[in-house]
Biotite code that builds the C-alpha atoms (Angstrom):
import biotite.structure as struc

atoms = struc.array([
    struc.Atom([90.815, 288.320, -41.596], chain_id="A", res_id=1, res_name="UNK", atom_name="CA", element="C"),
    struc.Atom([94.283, 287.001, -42.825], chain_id="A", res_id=2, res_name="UNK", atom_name="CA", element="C"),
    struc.Atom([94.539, 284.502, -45.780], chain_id="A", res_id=3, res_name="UNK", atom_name="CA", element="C"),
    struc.Atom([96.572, 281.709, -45.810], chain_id="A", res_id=4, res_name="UNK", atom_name="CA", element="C"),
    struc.Atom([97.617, 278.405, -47.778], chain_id="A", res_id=5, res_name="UNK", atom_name="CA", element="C"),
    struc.Atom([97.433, 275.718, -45.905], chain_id="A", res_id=6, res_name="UNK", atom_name="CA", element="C"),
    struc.Atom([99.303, 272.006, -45.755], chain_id="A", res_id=7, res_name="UNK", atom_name="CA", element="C"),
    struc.Atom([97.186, 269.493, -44.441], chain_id="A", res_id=8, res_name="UNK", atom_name="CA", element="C"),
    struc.Atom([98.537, 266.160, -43.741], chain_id="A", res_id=9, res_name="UNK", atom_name="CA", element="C"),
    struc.Atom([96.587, 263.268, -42.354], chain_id="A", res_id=10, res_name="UNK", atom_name="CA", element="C"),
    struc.Atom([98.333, 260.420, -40.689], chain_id="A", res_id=11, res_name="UNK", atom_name="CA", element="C"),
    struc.Atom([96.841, 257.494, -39.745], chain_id="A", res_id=12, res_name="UNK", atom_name="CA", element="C"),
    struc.Atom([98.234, 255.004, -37.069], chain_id="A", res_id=13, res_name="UNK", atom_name="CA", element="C"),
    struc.Atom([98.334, 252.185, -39.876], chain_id="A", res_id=14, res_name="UNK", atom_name="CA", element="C"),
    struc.Atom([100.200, 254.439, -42.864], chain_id="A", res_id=15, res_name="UNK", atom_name="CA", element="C"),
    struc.Atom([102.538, 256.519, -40.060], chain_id="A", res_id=16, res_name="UNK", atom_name="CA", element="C"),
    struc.Atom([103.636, 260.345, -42.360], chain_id="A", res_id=17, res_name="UNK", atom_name="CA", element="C"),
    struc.Atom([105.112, 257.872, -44.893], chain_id="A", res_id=18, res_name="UNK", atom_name="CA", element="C"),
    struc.Atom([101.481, 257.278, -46.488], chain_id="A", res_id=19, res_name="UNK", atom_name="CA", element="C"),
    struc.Atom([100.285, 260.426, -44.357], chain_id="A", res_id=20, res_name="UNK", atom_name="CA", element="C"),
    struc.Atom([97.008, 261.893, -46.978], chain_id="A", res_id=21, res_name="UNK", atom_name="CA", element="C"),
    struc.Atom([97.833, 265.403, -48.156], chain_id="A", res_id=22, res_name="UNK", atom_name="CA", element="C"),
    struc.Atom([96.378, 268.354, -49.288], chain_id="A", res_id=23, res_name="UNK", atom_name="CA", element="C"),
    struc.Atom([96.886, 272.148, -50.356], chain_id="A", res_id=24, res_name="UNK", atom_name="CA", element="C"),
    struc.Atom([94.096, 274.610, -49.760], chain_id="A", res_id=25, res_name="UNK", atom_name="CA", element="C"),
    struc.Atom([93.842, 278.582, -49.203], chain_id="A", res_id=26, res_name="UNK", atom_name="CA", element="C"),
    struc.Atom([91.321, 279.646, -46.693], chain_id="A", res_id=27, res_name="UNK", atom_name="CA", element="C"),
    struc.Atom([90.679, 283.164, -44.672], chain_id="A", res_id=28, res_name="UNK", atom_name="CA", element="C"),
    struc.Atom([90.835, 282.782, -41.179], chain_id="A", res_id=29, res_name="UNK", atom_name="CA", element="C"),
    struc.Atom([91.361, 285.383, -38.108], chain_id="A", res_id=30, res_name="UNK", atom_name="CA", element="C"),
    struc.Atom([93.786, 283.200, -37.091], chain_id="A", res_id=31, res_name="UNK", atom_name="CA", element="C"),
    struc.Atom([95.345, 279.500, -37.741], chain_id="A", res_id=32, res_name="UNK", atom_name="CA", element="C"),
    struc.Atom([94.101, 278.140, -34.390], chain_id="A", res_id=33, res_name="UNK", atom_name="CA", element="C"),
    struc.Atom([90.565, 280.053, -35.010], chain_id="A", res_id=34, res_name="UNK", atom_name="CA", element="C"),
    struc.Atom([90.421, 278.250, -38.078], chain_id="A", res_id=35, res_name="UNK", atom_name="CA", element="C"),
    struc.Atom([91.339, 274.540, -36.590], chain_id="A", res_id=36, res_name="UNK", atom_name="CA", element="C"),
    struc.Atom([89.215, 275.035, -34.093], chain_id="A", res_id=37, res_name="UNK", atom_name="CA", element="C"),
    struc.Atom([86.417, 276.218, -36.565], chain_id="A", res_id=38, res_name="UNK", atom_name="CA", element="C"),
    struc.Atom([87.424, 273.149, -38.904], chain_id="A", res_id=39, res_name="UNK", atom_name="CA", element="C"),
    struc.Atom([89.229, 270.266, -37.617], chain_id="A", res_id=40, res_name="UNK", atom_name="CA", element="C"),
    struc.Atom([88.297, 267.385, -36.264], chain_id="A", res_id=41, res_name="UNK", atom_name="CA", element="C"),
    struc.Atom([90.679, 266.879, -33.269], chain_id="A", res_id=42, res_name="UNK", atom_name="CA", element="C"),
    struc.Atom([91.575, 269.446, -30.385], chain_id="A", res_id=43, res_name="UNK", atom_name="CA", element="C"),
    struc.Atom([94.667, 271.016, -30.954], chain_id="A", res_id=44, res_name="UNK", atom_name="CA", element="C"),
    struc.Atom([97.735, 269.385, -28.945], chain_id="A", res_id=45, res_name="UNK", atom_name="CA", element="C"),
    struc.Atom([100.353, 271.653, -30.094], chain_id="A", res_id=46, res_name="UNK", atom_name="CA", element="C"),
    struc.Atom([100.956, 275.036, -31.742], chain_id="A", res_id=47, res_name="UNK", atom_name="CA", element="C"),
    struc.Atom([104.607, 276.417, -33.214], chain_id="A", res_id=48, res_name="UNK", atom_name="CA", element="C"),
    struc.Atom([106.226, 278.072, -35.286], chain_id="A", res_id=49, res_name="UNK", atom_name="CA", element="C"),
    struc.Atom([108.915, 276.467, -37.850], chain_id="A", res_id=50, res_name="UNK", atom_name="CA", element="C"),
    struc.Atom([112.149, 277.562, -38.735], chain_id="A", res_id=51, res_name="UNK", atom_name="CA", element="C"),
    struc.Atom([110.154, 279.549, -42.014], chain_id="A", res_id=52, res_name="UNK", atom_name="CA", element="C"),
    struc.Atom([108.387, 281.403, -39.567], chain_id="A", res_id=53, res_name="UNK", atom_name="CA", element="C"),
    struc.Atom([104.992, 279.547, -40.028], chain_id="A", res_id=54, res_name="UNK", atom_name="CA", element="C"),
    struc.Atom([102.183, 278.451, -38.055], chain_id="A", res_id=55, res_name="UNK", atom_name="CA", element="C"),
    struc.Atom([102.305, 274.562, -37.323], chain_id="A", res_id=56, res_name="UNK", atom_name="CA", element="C"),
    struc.Atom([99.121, 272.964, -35.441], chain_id="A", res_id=57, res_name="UNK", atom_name="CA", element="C"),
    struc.Atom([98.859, 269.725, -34.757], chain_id="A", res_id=58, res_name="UNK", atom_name="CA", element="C"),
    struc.Atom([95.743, 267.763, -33.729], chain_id="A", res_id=59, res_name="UNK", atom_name="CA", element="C"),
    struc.Atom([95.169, 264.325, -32.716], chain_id="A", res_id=60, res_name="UNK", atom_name="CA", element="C"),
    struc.Atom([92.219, 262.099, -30.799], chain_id="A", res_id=61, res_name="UNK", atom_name="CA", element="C"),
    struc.Atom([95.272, 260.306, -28.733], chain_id="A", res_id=62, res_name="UNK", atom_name="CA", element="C"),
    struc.Atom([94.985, 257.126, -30.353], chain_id="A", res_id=63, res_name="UNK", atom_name="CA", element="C"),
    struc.Atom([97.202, 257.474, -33.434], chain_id="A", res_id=64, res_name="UNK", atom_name="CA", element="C"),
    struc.Atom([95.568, 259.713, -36.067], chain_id="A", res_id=65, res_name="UNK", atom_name="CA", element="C"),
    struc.Atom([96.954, 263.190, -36.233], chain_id="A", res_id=66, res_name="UNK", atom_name="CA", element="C"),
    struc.Atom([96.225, 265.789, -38.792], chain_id="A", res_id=67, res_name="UNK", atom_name="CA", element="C"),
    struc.Atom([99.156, 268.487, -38.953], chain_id="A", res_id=68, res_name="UNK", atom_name="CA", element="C"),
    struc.Atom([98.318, 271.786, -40.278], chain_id="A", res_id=69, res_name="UNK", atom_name="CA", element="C"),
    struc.Atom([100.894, 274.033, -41.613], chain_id="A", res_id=70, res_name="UNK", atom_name="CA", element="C"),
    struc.Atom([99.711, 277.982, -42.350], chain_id="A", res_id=71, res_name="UNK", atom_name="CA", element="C"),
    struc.Atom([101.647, 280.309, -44.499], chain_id="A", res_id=72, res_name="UNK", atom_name="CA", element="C"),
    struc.Atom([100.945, 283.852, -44.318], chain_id="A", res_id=73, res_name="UNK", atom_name="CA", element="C"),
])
């Protein structure tokens, strides 16, 4: 298990990031796409890493909403 503080951002189609929801939490996980898939509520679309070296999911249900997860190690 590896424990991590996590950025979540949800964007809406309506808001766009500008009024994107956000929120800082710390969770263990065996990994950041274990714990997506574990907690989320979209499949994943994409996975990288960021010029910081951290994890960077983001999810979506293809209509506009998109909730962007950003682990730290």
């Amino acid at each position: 298990m590896h424990e991590y503080e996590i950025f979540v951002e949800e964007i809406n189609p309506c808001g766009g990031e500008k009024h994107s929801k956000k929120t800082l939490i710390e969770a263990e996980a065996d990994s950041p796409e274990a714990y997506v898939k574990e907690n989320g509520r979209f499949p994943i679309l994409e996975s990288i890493l960021n010029e910081n070296g951290d994890v960077v999911i983001v999810t979506g249900d293809n209509h506009g909403s998109i909730v962007r997860y950003t682990f730290t190690e």
